[in-house]
VEXNULO-419296 format. One record per atom (N, C-alpha, C): residue in one letter; x, y, z. Coordinates in nm, 3 decimals, decimal comma, m for minus. Layout:
<keke><code>A</code><X>X</X><Y>Y</Y><Z>Z</Z></keke>
...
This chain:
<keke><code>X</code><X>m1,021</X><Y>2,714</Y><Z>m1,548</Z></keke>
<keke><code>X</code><X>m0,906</X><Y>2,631</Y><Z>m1,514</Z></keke>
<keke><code>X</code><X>m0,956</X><Y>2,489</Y><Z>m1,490</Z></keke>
<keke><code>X</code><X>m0,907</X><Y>2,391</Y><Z>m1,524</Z></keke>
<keke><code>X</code><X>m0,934</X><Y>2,246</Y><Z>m1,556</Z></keke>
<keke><code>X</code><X>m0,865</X><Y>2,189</Y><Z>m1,462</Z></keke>
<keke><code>X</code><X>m0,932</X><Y>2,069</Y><Z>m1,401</Z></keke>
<keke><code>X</code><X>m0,923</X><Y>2,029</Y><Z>m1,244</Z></keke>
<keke><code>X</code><X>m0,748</X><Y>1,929</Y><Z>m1,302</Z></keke>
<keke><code>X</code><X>m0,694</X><Y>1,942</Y><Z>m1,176</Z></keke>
<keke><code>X</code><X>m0,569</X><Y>1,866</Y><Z>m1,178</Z></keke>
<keke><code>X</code><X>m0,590</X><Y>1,716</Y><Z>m1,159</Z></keke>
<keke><code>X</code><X>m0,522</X><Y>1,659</Y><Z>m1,236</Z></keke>
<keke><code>X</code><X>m0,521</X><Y>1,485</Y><Z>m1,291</Z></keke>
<keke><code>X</code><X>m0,476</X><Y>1,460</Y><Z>m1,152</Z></keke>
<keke><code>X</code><X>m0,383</X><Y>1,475</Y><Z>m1,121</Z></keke>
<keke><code>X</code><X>m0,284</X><Y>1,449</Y><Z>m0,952</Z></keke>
<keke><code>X</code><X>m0,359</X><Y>1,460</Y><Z>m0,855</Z></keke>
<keke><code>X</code><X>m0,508</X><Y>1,502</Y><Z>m0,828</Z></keke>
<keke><code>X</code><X>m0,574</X><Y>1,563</Y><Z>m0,728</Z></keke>
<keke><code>X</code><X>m0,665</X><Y>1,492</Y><Z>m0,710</Z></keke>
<keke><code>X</code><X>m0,670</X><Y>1,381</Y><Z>m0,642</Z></keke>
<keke><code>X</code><X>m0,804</X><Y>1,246</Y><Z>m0,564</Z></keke>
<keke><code>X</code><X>m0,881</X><Y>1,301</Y><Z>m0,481</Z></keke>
<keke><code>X</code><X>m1,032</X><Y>1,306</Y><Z>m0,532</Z></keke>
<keke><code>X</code><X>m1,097</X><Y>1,375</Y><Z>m0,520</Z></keke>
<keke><code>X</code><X>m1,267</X><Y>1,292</Y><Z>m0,436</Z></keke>
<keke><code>X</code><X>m1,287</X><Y>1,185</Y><Z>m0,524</Z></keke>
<keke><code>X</code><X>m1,419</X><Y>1,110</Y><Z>m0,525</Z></keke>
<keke><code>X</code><X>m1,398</X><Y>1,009</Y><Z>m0,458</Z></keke>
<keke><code>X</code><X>m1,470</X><Y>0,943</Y><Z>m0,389</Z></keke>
<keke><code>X</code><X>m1,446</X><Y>0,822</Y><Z>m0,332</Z></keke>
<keke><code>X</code><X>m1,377</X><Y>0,733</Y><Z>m0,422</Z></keke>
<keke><code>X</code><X>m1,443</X><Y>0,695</Y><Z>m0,545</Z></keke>
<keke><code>X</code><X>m1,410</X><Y>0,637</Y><Z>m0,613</Z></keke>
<keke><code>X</code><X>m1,258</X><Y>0,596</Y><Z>m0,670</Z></keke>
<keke><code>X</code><X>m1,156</X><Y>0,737</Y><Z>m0,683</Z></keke>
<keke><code>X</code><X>m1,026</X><Y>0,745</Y><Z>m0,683</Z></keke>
<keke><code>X</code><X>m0,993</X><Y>0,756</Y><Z>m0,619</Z></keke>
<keke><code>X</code><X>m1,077</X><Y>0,741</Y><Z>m0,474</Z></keke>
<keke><code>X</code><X>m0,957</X><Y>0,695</Y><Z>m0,286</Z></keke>
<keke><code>X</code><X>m0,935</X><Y>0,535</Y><Z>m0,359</Z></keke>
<keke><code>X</code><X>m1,071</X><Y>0,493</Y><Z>m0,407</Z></keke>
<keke><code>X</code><X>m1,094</X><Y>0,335</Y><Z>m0,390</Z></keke>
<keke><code>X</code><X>m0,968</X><Y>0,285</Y><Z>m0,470</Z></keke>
<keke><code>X</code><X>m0,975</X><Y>0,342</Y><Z>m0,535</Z></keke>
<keke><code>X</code><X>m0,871</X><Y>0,301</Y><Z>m0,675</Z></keke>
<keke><code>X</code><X>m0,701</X><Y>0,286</Y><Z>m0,650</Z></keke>
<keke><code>X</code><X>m0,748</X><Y>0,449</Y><Z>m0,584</Z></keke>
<keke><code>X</code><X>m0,551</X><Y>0,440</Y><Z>m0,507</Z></keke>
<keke><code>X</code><X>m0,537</X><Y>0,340</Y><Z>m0,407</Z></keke>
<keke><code>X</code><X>m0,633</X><Y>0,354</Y><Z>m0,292</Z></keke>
<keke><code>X</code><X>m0,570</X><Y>0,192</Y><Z>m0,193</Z></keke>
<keke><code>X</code><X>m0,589</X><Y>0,078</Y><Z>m0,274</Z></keke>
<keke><code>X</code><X>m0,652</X><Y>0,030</Y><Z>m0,400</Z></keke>
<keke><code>X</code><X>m0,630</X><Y>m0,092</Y><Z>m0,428</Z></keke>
<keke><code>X</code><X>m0,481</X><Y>m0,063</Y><Z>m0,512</Z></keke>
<keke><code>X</code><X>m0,447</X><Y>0,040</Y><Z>m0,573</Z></keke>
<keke><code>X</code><X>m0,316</X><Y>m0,013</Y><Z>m0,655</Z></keke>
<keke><code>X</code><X>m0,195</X><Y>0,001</Y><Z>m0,559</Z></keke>
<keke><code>X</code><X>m0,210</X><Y>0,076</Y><Z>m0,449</Z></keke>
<keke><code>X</code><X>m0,125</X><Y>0,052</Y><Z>m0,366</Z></keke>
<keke><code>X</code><X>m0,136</X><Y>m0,050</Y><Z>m0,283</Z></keke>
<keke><code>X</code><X>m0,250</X><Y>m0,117</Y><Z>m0,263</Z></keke>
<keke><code>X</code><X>m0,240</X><Y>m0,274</Y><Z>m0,226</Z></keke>
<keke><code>X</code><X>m0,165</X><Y>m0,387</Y><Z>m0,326</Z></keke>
<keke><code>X</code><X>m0,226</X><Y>m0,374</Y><Z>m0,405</Z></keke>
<keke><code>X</code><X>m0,103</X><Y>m0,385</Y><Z>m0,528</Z></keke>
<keke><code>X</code><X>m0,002</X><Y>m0,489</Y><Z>m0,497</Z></keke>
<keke><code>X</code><X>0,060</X><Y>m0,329</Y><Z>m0,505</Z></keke>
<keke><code>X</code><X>0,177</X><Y>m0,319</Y><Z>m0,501</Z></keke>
<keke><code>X</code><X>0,265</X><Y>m0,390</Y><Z>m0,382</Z></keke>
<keke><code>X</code><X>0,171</X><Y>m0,371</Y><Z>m0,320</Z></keke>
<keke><code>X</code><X>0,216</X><Y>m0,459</Y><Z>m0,189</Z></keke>
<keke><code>X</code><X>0,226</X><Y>m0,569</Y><Z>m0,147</Z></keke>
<keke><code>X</code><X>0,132</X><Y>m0,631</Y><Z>m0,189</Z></keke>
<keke><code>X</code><X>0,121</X><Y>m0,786</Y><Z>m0,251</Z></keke>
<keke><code>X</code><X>0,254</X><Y>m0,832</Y><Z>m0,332</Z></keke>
<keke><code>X</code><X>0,267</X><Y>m0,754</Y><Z>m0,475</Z></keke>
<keke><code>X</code><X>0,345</X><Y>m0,790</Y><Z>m0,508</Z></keke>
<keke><code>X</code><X>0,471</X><Y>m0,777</Y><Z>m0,513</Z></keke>
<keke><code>X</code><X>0,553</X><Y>m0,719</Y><Z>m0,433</Z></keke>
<keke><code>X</code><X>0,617</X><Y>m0,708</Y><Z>m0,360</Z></keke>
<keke><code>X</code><X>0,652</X><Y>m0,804</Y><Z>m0,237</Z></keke>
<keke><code>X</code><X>0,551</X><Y>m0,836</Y><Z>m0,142</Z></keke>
<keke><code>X</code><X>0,552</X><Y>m0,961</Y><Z>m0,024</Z></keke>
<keke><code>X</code><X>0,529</X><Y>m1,057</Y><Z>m0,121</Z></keke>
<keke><code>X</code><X>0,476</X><Y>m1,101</Y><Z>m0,228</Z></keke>
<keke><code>X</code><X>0,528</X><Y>m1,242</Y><Z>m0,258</Z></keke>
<keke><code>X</code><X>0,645</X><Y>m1,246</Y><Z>m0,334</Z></keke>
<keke><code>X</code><X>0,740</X><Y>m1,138</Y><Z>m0,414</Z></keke>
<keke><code>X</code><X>0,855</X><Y>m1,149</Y><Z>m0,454</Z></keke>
<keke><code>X</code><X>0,920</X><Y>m1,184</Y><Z>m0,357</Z></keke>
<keke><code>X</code><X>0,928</X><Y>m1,122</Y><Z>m0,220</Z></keke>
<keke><code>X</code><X>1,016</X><Y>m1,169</Y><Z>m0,103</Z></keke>
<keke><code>X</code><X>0,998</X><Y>m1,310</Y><Z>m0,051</Z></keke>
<keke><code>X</code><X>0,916</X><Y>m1,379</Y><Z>m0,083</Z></keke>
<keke><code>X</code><X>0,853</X><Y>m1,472</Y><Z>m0,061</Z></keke>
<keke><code>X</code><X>0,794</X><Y>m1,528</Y><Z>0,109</Z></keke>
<keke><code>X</code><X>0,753</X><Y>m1,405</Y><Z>0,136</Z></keke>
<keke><code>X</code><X>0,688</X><Y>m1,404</Y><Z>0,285</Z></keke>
<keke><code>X</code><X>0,568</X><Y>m1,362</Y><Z>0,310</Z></keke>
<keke><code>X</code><X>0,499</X><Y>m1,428</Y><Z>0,413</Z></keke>
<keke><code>X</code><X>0,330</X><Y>m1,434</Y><Z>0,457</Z></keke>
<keke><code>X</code><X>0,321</X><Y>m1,285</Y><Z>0,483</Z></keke>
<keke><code>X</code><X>0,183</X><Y>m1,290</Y><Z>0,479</Z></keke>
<keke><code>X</code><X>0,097</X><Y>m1,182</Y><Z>0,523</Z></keke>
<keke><code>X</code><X>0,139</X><Y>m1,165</Y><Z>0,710</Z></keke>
<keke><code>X</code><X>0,147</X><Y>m1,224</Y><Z>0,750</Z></keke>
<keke><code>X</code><X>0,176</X><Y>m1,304</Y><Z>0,879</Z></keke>
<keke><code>X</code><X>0,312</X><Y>m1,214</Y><Z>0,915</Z></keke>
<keke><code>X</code><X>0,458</X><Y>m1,222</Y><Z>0,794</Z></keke>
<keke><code>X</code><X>0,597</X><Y>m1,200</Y><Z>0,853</Z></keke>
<keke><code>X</code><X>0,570</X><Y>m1,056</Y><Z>0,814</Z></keke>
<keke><code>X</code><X>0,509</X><Y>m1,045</Y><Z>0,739</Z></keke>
<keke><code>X</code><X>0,517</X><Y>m0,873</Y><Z>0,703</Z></keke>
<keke><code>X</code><X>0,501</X><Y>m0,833</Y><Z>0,785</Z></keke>
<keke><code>X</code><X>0,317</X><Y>m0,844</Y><Z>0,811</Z></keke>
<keke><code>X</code><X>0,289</X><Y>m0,802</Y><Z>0,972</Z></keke>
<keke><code>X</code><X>0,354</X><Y>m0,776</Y><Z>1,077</Z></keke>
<keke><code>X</code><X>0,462</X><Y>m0,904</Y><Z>1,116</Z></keke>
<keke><code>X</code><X>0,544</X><Y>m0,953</Y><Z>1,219</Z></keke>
<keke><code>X</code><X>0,682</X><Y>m0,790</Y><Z>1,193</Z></keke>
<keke><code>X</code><X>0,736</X><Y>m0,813</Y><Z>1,020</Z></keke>
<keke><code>X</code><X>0,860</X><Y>m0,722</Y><Z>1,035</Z></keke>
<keke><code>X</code><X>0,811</X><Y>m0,539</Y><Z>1,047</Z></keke>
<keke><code>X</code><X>0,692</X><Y>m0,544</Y><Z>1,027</Z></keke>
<keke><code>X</code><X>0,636</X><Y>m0,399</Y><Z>1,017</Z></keke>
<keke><code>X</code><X>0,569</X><Y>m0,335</Y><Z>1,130</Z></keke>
<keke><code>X</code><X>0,511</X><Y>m0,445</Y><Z>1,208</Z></keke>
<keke><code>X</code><X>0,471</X><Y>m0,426</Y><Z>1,380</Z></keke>
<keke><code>X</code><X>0,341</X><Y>m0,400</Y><Z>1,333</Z></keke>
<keke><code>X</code><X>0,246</X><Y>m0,484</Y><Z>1,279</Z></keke>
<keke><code>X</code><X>0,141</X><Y>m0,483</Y><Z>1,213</Z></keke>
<keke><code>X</code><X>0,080</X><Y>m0,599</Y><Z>1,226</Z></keke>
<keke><code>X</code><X>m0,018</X><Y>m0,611</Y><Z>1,233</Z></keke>
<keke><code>X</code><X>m0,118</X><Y>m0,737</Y><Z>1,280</Z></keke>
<keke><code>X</code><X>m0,139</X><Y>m0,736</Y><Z>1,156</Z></keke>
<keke><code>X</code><X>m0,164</X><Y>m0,904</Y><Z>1,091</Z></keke>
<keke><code>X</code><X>m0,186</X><Y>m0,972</Y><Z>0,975</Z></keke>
<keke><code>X</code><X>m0,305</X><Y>m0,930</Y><Z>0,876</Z></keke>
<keke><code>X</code><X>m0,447</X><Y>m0,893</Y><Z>0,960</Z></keke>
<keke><code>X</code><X>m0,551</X><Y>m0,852</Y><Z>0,919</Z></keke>
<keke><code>X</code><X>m0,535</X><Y>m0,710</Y><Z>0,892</Z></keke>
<keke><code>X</code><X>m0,459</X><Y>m0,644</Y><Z>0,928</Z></keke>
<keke><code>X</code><X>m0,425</X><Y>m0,545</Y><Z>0,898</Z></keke>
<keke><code>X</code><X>m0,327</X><Y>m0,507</Y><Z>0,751</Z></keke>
<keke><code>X</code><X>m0,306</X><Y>m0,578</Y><Z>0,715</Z></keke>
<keke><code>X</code><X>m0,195</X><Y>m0,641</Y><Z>0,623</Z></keke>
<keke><code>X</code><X>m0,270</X><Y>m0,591</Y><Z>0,487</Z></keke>
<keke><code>X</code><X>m0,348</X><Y>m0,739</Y><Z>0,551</Z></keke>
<keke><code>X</code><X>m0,465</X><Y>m0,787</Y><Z>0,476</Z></keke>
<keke><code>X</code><X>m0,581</X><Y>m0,676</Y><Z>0,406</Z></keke>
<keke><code>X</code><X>m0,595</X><Y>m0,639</Y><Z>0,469</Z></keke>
<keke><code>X</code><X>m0,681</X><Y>m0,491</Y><Z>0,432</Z></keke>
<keke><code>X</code><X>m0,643</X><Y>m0,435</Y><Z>0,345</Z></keke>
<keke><code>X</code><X>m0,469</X><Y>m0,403</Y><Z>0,379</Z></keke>
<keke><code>X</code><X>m0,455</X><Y>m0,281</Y><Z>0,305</Z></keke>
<keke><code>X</code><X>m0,375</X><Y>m0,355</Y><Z>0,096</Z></keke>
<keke><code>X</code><X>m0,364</X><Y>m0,496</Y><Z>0,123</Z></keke>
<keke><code>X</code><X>m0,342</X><Y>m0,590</Y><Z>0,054</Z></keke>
<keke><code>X</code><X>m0,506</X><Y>m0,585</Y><Z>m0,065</Z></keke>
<keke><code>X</code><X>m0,594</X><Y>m0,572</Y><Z>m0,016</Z></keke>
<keke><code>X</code><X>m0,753</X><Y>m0,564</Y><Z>m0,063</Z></keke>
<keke><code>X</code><X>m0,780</X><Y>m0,425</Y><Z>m0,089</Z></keke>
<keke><code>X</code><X>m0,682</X><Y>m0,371</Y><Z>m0,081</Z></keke>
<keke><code>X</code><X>m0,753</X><Y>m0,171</Y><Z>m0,099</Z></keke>
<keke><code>X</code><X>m0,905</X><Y>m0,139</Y><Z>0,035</Z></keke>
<keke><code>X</code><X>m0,895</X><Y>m0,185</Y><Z>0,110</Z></keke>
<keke><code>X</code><X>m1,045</X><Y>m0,167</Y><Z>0,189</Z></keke>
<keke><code>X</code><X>m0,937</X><Y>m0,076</Y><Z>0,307</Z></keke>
<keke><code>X</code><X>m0,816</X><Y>m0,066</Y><Z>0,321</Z></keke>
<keke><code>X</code><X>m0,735</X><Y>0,010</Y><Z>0,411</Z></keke>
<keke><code>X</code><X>m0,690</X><Y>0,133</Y><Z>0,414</Z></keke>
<keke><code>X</code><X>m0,667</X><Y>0,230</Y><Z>0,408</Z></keke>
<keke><code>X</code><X>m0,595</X><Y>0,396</Y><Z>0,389</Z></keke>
<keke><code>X</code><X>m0,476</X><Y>0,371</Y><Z>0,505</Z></keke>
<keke><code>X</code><X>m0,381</X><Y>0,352</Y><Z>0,444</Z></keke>
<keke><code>X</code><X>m0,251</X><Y>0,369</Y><Z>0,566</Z></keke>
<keke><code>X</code><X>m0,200</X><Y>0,481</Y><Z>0,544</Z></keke>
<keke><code>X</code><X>m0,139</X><Y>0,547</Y><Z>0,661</Z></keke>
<keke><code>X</code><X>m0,060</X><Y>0,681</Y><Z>0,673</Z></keke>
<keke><code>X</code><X>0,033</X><Y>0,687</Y><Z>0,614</Z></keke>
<keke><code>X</code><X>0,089</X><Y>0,750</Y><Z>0,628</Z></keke>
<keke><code>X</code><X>0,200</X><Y>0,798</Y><Z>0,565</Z></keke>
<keke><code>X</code><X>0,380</X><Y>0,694</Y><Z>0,683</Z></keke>
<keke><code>X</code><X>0,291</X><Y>0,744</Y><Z>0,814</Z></keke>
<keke><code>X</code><X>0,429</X><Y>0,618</Y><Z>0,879</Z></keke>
<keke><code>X</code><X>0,377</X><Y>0,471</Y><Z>0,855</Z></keke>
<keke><code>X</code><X>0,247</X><Y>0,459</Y><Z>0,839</Z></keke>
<keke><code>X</code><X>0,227</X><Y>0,242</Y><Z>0,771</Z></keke>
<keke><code>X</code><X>0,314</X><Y>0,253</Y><Z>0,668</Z></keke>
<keke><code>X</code><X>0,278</X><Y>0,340</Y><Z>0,560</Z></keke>
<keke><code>X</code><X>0,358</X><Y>0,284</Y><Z>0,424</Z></keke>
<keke><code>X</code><X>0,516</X><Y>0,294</Y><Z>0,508</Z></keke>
<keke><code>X</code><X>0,570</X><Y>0,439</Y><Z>0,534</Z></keke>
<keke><code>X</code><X>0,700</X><Y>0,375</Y><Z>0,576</Z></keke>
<keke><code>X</code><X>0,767</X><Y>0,283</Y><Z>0,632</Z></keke>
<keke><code>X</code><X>0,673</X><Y>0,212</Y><Z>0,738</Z></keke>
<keke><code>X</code><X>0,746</X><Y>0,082</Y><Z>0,823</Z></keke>
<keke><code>X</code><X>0,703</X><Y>m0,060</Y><Z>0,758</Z></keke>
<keke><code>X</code><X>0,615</X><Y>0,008</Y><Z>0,655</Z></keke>
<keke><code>X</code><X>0,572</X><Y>m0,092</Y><Z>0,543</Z></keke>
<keke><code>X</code><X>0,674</X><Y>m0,143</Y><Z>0,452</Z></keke>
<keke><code>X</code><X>0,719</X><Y>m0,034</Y><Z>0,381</Z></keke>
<keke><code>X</code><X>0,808</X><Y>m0,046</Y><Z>0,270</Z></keke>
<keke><code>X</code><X>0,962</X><Y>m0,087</Y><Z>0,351</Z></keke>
<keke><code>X</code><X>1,036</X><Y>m0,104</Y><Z>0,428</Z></keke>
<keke><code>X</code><X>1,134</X><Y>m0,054</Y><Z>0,550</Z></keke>
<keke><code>X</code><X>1,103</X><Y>m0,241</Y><Z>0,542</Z></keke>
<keke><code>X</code><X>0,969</X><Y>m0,302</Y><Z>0,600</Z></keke>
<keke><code>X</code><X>0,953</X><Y>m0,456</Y><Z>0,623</Z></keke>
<keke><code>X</code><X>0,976</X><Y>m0,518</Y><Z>0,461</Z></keke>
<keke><code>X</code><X>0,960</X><Y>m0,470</Y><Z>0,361</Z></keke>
<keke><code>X</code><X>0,933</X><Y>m0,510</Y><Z>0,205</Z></keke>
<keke><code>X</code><X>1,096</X><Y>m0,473</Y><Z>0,159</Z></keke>
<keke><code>X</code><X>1,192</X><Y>m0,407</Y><Z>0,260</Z></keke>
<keke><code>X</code><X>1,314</X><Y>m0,406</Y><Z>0,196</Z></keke>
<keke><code>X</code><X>1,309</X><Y>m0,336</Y><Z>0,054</Z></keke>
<keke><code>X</code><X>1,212</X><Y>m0,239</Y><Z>0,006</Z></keke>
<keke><code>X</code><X>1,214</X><Y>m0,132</Y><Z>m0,052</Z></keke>
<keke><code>X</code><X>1,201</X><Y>0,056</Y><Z>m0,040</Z></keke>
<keke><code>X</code><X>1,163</X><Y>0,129</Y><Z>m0,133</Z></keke>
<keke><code>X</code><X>1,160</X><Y>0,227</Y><Z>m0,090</Z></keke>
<keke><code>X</code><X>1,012</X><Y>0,265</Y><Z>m0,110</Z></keke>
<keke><code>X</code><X>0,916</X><Y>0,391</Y><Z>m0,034</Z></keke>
<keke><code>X</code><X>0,797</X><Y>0,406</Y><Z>0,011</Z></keke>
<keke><code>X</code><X>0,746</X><Y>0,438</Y><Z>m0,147</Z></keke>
<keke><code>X</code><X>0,868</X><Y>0,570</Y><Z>m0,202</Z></keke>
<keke><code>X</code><X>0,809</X><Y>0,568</Y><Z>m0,344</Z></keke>
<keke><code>X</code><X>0,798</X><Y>0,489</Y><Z>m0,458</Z></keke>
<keke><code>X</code><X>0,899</X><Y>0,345</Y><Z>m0,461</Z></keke>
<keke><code>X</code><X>0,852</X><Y>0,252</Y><Z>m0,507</Z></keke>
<keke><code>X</code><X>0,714</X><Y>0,206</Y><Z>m0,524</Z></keke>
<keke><code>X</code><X>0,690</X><Y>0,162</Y><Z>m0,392</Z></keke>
<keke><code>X</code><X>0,537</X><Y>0,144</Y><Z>m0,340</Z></keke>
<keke><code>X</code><X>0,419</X><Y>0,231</Y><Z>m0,386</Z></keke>
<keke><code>X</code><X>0,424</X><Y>0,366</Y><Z>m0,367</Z></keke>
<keke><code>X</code><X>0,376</X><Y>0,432</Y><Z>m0,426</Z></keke>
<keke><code>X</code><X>0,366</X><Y>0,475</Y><Z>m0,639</Z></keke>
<keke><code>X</code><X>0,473</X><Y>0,484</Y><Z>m0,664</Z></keke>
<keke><code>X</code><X>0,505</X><Y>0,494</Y><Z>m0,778</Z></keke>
<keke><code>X</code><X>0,359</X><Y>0,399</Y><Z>m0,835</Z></keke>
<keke><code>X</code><X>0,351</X><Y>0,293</Y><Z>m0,838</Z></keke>
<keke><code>X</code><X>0,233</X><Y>0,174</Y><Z>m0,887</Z></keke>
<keke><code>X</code><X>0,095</X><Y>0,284</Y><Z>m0,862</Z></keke>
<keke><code>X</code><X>0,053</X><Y>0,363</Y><Z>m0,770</Z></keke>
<keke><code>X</code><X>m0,072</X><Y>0,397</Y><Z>m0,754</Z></keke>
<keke><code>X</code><X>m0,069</X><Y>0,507</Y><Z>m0,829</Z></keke>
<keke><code>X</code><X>0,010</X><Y>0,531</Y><Z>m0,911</Z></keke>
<keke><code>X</code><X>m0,048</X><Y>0,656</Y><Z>m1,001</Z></keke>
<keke><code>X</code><X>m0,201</X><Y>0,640</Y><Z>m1,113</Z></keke>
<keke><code>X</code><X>m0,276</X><Y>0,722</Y><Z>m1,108</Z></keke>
<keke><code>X</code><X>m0,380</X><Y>0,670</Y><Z>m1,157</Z></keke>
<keke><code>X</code><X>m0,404</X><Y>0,725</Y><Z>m1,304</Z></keke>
């Protein structure tokens, strides 16, 4: 039986998924046209924190992305949808 495509496994495809879901996130906060700073501010998230997960160097939970996406005035699987690998 042949390993499942859907199944992140290696560091390497953690690395991969937080950067395209940083992404996504990025692009997204500059369509809205707001700082790293207001996101932070509408998500209850400190800026550097933002920032991180903006750089893929972050793993947010499952409630970051939600109060994430909730501050981005979209939906979580939006956000997600982009990190398919």
């Amino acid at each position: 039986m042949g390993a499942d495509p859907a199944v992140v496994g290696s560091k390497d495809e953690w690395d991969a998924l937080c950067a395209a879901f940083g992404t996504a996130v990025r692009a997204r906060r500059e369509q809205l046209e707001i700082s790293q700073e207001e996101l932070g501010h509408r998500a209850d998230l400190d800026r550097t924190y933002v920032s991180g997960i903006e750089r893929g160097v972050r793993n947010p939970t499952l409630k970051i992305i939600a109060r994430m996406s909730k501050a981005l005035k979209t939906r979580p699987s939006k956000l997600l949808a982009a990190t398919e690998l």
